[in-house]
BAZALUM-852180 format. One record per residue (C-alpha): residue in three letters; residue number from 1; x, y, z. Coordinates in Angstrom, 2 decimals. Each point is the difference from the previous one (the first is absolute). Example, Ala and Ser with C-alpha at 12.3 -4.5 7.8 and 13.67 -1.06 7.14 Angstrom:
! BAZALUM-852180
+------+-----+---------+---------+---------+
: code : pos :      xx :      yy :      zz :
+------+-----+---------+---------+---------+
:  ALA :   1 :   12.30 :   -4.50 :    7.80 :
:  SER :   2 :    1.37 :    3.44 :   -0.66 :
+------+-----+---------+---------+---------+
END
This chain:
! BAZALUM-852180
+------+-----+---------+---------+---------+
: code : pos :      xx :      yy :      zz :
+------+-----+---------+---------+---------+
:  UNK :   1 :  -12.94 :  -13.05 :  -40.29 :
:  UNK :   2 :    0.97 :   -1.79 :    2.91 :
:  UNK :   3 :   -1.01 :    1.03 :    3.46 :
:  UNK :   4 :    3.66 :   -0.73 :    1.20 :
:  UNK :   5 :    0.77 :    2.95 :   -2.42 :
:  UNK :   6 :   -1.81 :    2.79 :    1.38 :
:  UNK :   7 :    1.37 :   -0.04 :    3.33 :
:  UNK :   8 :    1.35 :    3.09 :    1.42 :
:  UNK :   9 :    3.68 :    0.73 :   -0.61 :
:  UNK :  10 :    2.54 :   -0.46 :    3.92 :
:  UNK :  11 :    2.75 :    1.66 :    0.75 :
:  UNK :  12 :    2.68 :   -2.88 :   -0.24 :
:  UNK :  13 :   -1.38 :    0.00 :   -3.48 :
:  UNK :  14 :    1.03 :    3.42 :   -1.14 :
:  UNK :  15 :    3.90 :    2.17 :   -0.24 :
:  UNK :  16 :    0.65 :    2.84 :    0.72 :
:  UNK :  17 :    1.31 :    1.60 :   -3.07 :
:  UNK :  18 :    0.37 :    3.72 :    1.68 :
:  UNK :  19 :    0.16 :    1.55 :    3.47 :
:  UNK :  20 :   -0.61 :    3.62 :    0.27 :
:  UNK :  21 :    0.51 :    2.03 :    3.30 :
:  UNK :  22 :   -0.26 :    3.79 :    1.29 :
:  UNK :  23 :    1.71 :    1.71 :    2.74 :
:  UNK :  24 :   -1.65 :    2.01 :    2.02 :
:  UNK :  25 :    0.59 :    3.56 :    0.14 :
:  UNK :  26 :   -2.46 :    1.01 :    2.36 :
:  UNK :  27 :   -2.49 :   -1.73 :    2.12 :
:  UNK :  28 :   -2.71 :    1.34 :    2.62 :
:  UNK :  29 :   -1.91 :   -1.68 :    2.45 :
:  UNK :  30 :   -3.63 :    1.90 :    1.34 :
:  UNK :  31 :   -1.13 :   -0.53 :    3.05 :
:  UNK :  32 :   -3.45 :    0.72 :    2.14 :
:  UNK :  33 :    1.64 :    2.42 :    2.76 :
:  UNK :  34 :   -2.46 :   -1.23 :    2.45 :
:  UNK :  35 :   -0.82 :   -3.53 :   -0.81 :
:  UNK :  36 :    4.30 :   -0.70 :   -1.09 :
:  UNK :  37 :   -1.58 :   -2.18 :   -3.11 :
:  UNK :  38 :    0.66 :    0.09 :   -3.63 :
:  UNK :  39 :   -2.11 :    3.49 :   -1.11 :
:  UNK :  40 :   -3.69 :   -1.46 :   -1.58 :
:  UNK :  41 :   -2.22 :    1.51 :   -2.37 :
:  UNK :  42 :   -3.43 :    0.56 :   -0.64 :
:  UNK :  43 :   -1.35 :   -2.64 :   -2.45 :
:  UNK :  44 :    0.65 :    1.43 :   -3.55 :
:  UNK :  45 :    2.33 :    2.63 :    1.19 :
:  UNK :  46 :    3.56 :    0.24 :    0.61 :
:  UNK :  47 :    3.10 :    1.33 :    1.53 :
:  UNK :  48 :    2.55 :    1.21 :   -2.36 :
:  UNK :  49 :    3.28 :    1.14 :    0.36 :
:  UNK :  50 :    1.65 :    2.63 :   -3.05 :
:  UNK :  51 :    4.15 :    1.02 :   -0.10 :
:  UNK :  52 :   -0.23 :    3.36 :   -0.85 :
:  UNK :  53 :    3.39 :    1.14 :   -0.60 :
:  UNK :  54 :    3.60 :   -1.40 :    0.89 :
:  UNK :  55 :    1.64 :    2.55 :    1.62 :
:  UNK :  56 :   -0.57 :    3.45 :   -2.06 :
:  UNK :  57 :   -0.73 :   -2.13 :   -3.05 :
:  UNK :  58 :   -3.87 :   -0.10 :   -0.48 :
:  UNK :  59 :   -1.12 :   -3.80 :   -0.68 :
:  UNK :  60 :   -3.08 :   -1.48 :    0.08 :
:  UNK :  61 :   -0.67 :   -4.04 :    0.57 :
:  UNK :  62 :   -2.66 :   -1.76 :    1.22 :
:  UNK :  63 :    1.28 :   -2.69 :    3.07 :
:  UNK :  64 :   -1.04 :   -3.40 :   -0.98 :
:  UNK :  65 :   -2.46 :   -1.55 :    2.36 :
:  UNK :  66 :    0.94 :   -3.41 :    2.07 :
:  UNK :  67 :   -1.81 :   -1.88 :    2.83 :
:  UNK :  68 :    0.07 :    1.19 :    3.63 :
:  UNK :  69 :    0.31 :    3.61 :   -1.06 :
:  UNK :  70 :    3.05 :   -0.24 :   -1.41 :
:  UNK :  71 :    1.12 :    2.23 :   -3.18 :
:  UNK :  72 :    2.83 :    0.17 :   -1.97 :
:  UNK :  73 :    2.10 :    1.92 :   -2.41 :
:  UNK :  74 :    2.32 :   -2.76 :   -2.38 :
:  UNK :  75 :    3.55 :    1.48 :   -1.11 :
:  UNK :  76 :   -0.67 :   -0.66 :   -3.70 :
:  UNK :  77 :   -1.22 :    2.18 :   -2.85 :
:  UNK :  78 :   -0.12 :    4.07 :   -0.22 :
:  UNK :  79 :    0.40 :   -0.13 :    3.73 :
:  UNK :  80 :    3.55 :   -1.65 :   -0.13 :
:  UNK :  81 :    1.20 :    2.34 :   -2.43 :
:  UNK :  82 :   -0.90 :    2.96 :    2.14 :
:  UNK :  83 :    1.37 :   -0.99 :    3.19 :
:  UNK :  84 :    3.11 :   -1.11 :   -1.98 :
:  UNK :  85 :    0.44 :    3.38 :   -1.25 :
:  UNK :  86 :   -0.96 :    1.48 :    3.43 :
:  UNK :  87 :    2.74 :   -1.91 :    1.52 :
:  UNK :  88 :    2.60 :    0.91 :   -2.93 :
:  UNK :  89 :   -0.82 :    3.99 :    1.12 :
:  UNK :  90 :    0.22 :   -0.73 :    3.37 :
:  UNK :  91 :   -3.33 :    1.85 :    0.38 :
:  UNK :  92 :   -2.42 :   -0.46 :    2.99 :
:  UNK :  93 :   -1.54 :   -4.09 :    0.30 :
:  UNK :  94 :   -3.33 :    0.85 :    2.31 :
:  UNK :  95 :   -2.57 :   -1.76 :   -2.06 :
:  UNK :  96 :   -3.48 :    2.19 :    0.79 :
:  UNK :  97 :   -2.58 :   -2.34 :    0.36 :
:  UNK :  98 :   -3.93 :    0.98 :   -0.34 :
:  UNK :  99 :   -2.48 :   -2.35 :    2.13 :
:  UNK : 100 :   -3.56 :    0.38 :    0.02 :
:  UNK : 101 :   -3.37 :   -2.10 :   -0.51 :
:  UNK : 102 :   -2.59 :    0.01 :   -2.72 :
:  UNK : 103 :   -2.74 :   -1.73 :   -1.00 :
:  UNK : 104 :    1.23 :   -0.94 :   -3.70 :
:  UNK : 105 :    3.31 :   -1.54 :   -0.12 :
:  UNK : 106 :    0.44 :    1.28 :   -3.36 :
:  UNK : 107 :   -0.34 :    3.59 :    0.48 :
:  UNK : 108 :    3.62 :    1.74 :   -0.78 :
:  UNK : 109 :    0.01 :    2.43 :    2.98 :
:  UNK : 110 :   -1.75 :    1.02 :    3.21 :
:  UNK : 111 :   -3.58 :    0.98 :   -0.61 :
:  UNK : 112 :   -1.56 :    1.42 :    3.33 :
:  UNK : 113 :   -3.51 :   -0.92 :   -0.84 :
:  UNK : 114 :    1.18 :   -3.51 :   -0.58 :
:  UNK : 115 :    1.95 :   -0.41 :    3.68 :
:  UNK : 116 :   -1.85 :   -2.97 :    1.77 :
:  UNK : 117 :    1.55 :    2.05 :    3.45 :
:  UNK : 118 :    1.26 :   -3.15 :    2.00 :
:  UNK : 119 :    3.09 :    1.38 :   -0.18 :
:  UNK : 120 :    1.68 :    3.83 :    0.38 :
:  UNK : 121 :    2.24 :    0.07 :   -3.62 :
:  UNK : 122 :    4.21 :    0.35 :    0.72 :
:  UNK : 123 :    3.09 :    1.25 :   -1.98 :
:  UNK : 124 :    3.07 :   -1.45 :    1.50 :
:  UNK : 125 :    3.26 :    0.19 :   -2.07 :
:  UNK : 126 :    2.16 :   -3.56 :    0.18 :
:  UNK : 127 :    3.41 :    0.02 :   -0.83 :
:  UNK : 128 :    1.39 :   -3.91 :   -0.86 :
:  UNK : 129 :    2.95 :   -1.51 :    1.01 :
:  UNK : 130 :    2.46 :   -0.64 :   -3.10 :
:  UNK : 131 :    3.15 :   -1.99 :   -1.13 :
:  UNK : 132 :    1.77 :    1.00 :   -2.19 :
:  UNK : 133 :   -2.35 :    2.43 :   -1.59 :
:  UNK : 134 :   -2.89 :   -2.77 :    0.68 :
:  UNK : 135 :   -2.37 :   -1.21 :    2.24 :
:  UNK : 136 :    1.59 :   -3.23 :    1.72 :
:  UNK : 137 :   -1.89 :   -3.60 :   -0.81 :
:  UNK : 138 :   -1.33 :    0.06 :    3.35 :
:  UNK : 139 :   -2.75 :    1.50 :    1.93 :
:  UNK : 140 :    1.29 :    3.02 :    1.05 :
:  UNK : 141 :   -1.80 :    2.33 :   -1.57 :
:  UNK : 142 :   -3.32 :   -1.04 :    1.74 :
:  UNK : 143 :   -2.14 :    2.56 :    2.01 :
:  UNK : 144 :   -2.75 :   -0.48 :    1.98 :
:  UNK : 145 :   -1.94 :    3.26 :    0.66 :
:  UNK : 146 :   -2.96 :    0.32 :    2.23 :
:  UNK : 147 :   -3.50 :    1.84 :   -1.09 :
:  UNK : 148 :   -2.40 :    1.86 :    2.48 :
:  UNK : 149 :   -3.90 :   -0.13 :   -0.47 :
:  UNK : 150 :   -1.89 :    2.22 :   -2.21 :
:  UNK : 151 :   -3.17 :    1.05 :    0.95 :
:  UNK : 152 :   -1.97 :   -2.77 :   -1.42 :
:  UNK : 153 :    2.14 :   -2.79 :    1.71 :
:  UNK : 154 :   -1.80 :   -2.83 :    1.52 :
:  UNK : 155 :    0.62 :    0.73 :    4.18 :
:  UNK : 156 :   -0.92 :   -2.87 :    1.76 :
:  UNK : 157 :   -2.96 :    0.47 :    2.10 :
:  UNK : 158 :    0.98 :    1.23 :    4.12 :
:  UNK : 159 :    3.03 :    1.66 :   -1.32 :
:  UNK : 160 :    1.48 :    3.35 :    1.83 :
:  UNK : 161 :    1.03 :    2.51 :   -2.43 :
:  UNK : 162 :   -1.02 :    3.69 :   -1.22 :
:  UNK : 163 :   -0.68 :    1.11 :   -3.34 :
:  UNK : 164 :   -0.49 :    3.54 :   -1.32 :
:  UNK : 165 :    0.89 :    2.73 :   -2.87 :
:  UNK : 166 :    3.30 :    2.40 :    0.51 :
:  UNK : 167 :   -0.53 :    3.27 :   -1.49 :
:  UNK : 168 :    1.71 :    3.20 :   -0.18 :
:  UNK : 169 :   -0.97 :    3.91 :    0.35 :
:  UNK : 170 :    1.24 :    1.41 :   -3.45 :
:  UNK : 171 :   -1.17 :    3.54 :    0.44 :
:  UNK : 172 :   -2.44 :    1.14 :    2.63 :
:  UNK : 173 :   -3.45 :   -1.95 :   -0.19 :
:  UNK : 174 :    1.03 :   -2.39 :   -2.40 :
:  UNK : 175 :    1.24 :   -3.29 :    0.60 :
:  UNK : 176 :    1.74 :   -2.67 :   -2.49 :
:  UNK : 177 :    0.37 :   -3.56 :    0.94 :
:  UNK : 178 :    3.52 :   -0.83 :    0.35 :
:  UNK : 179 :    1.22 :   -3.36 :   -1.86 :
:  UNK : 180 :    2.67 :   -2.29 :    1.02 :
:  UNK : 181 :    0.17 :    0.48 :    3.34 :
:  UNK : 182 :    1.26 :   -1.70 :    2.95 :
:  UNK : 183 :   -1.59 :   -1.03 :    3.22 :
:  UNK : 184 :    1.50 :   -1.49 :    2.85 :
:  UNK : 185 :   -1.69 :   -0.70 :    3.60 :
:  UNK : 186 :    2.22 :   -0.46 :    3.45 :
:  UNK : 187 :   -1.05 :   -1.33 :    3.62 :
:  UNK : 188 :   -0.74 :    2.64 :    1.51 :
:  UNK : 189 :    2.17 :    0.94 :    3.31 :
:  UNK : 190 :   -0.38 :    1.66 :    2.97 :
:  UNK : 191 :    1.61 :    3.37 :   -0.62 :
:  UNK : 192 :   -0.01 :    2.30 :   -2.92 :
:  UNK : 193 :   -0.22 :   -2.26 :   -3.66 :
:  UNK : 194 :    3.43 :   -0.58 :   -1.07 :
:  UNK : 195 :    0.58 :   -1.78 :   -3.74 :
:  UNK : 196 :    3.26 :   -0.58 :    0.62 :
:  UNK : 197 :   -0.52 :   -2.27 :    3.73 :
:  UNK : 198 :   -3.74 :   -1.31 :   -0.90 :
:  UNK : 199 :   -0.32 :   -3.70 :   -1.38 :
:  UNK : 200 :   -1.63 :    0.30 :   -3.24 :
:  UNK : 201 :   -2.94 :   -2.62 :   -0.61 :
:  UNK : 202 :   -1.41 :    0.89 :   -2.79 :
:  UNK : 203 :    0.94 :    1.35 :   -3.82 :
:  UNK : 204 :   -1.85 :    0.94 :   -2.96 :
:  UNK : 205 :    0.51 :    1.46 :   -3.53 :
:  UNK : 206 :   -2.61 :    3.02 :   -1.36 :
:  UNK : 207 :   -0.86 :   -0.64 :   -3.03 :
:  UNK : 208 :   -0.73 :    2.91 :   -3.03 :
:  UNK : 209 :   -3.13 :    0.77 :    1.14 :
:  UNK : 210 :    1.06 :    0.71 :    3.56 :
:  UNK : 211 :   -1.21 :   -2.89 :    1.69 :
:  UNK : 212 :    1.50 :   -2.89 :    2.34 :
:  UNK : 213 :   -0.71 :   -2.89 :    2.25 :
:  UNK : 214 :    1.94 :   -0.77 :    2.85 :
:  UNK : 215 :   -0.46 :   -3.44 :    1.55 :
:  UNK : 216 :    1.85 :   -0.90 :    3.83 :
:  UNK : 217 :    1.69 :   -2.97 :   -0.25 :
:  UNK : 218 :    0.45 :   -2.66 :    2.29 :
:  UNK : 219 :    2.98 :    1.59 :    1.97 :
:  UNK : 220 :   -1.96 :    3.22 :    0.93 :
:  UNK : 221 :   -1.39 :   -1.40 :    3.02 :
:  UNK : 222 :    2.74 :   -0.77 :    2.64 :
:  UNK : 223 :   -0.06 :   -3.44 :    2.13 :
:  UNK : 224 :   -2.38 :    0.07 :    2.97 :
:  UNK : 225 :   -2.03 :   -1.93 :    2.26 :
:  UNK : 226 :   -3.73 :    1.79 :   -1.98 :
:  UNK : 227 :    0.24 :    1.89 :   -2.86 :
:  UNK : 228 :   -0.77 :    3.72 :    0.23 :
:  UNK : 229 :   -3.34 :    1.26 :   -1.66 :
:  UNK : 230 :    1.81 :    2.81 :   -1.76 :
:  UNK : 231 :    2.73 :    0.99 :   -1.35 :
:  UNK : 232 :    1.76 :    3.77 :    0.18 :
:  UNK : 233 :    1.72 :    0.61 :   -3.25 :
:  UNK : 234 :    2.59 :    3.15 :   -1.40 :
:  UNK : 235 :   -1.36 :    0.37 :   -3.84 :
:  UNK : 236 :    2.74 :    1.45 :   -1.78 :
:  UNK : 237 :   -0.28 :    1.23 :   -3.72 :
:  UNK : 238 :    2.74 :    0.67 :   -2.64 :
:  UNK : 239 :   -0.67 :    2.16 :   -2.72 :
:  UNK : 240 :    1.78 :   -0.11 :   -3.23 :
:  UNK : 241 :    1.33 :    3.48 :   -1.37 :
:  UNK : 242 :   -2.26 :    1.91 :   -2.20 :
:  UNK : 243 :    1.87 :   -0.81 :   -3.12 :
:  UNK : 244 :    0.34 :   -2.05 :   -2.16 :
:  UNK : 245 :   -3.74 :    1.04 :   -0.47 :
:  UNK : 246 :   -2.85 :   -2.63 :    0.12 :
:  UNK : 247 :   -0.91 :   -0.91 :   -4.03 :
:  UNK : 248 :   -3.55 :   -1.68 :   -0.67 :
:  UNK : 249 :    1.55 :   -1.12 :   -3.15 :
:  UNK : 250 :    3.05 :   -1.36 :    0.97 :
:  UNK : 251 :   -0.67 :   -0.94 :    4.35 :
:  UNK : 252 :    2.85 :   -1.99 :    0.69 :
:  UNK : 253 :    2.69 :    2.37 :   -1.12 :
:  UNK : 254 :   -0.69 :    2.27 :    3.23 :
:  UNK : 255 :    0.39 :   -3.66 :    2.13 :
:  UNK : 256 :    3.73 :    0.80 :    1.67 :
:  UNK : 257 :    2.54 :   -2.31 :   -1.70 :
:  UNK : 258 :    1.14 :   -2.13 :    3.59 :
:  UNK : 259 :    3.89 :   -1.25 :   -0.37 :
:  UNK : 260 :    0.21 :   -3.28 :    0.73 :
:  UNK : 261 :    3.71 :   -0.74 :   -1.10 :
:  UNK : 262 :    1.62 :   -3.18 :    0.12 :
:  UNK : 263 :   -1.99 :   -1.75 :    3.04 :
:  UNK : 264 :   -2.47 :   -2.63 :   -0.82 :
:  UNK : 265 :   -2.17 :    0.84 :    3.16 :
:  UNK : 266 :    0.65 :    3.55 :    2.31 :
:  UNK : 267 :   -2.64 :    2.37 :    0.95 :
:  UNK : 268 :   -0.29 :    2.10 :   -3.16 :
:  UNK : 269 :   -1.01 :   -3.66 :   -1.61 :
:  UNK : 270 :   -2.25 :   -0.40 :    2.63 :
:  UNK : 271 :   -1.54 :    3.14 :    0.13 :
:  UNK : 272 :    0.53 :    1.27 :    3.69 :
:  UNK : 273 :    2.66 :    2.52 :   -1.24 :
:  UNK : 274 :   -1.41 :    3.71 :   -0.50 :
:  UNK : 275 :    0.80 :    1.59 :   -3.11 :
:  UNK : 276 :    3.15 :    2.71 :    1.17 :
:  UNK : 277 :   -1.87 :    2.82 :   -1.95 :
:  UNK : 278 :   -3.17 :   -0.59 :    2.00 :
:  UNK : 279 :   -0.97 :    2.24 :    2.95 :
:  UNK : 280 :   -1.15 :   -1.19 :    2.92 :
:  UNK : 281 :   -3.68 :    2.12 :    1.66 :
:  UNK : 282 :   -1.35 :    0.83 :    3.03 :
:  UNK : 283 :   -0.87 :   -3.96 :    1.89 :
:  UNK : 284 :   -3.59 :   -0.79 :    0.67 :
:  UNK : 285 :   -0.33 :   -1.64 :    2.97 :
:  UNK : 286 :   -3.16 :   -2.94 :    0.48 :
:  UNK : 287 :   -1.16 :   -2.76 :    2.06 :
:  UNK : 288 :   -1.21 :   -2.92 :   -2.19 :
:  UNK : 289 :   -1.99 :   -2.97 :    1.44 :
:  UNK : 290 :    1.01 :   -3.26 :   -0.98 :
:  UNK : 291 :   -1.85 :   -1.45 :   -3.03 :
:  UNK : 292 :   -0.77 :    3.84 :   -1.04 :
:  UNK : 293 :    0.77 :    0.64 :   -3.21 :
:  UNK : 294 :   -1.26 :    4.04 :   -0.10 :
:  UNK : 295 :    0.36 :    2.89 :   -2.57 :
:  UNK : 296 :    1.97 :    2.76 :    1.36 :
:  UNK : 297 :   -1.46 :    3.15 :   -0.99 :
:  UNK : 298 :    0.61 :    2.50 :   -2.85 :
:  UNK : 299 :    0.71 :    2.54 :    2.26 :
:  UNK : 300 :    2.84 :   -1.74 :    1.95 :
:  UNK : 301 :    1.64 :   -0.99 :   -3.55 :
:  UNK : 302 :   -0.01 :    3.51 :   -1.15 :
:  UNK : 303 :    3.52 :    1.56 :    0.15 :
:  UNK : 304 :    1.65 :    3.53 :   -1.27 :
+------+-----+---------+---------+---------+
END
């Protein structure tokens, strides 16, 4: 045989004999809340994202995985015929989505011993724009959502931030860490602390163990001639409602379910939004030096 003959087949040399296309029915975008880049993973492990149910209608399905953080539900197979026949009976669209990492790609659902912890887990619900009882041949129904550091995320060396564990007094003397929470830290003013008036600087999500890490970003220093060696922070904590219960064996069911609607990017996508069930506490007020990243104490995070 020739060498002429064994050279590799080019594209003018080949037809097409079929095309096949999707349309995409959902499509969500992660990004690192601090760093405003496609969310990365640990080598071997992954972020995954599940639909859980389209509006009452349980459903499970895996997102598939693209590049830059992207994942995607296609409008094709047992999916289509669902939403179809949510559509015919007018029922609810919100498609509740399940987000969280793990260190096997292939495991079917969140395992809590197998959560790398760059990232705090989410449950947003995403309801798509349709046409005619269909998602349009566009990109409409893309999201892009935001994700706040776990406790093992990688914080940049000098950073300003506060990390700590939220619990709860459940009876007198005992204490239960309180999952889920939210965190959110304001400039301090001159007067009395004031949520409402304050500039917030900083955010972070609790994750099921209690824990979070707040990092300042670069806005939470004013302009001025020399920066200030500290900084006087409001701490405020939201705490979700005692139910639904906190399940070792099924974690991210007690995660509130955030309604995102139709927007692809508002502040329940981003996460800055707190939950409306969730209760704000009494503030803890702190100065924090620049380049201090320090571990607020147990007894500060404790709350009745």
């Amino acid at each position: 045989m020739s060498e002429a003959m064994l050279r590799d087949l080019r594209l003018e040399e080949t037809v097409e004999v079929a095309r096949v296309g999707y349309r995409l029915a959902l499509g969500v975008q992660w990004i690192d809340a601090l760093t405003q880049l496609p969310v990365e993973s640990p080598a071997g492990a992954a972020w995954l994202s599940d639909l859980e149910a389209i509006g009452t209608r349980p459903f499970v399905q895996r997102f598939e995985a693209h590049s830059q953080g992207r994942q995607a539900i296609r409008h094709a197979g047992r999916y289509l015929k669902l939403l179809d026949h949510t559509v015919a009976e007018g029922e609810p669209l919100g498609h509740a989505v399940r987000a969280f990492g793990s260190r096997d790609a292939r495991l079917a659902a969140y395992a809590i011993g197998q959560d790398p912890r760059r990232y705090v887990p989410r449950r947003v619900a995403f309801t798509p724009v349709l046409a005619s009882g269909m998602p349009p041949a566009s990109i409409v129904n893309t999201r892009t959502a935001w994700l706040w550091p776990g406790a093992a995320y990688p914080v940049p060396s000098r950073s300003t931030g506060l990390r700590g564990r939220i619990r709860r007094e459940v009876s007198p003397g005992v204490n239960a860490t309180v999952p889920w929470a939210r965190v959110i830290a304001t400039r301090a003013g001159a007067g009395p602390a004031n949520f409402a008036t304050e500039a917030q600087i900083g955010w972070a999500h609790g994750d099921d163990r209690g824990e979070f890490l707040l990092v300042l970003g670069q806005g939470s220093v004013s302009g001025a001639a020399a920066l200030p060696a500290a900084i006087n922070l409001n701490v405020w904590v939201f705490l979700p409602p005692a139910l639904p219960a906190f399940s070792a064996a099924d974690p991210l069911a007690s995660l509130p379910l955030e309604n995102a609607g139709t927007d692809p990017l508002n502040d329940v996508l981003k996460g800055l939004a707190v939950p409306p069930t969730y209760a704000p506490q009494a503030v803890r007020s702190i100065s924090l030096a620049l380049g201090e990243l320090r571990a607020m104490s147990d007894a500060d995070l404790l709350f009745v």
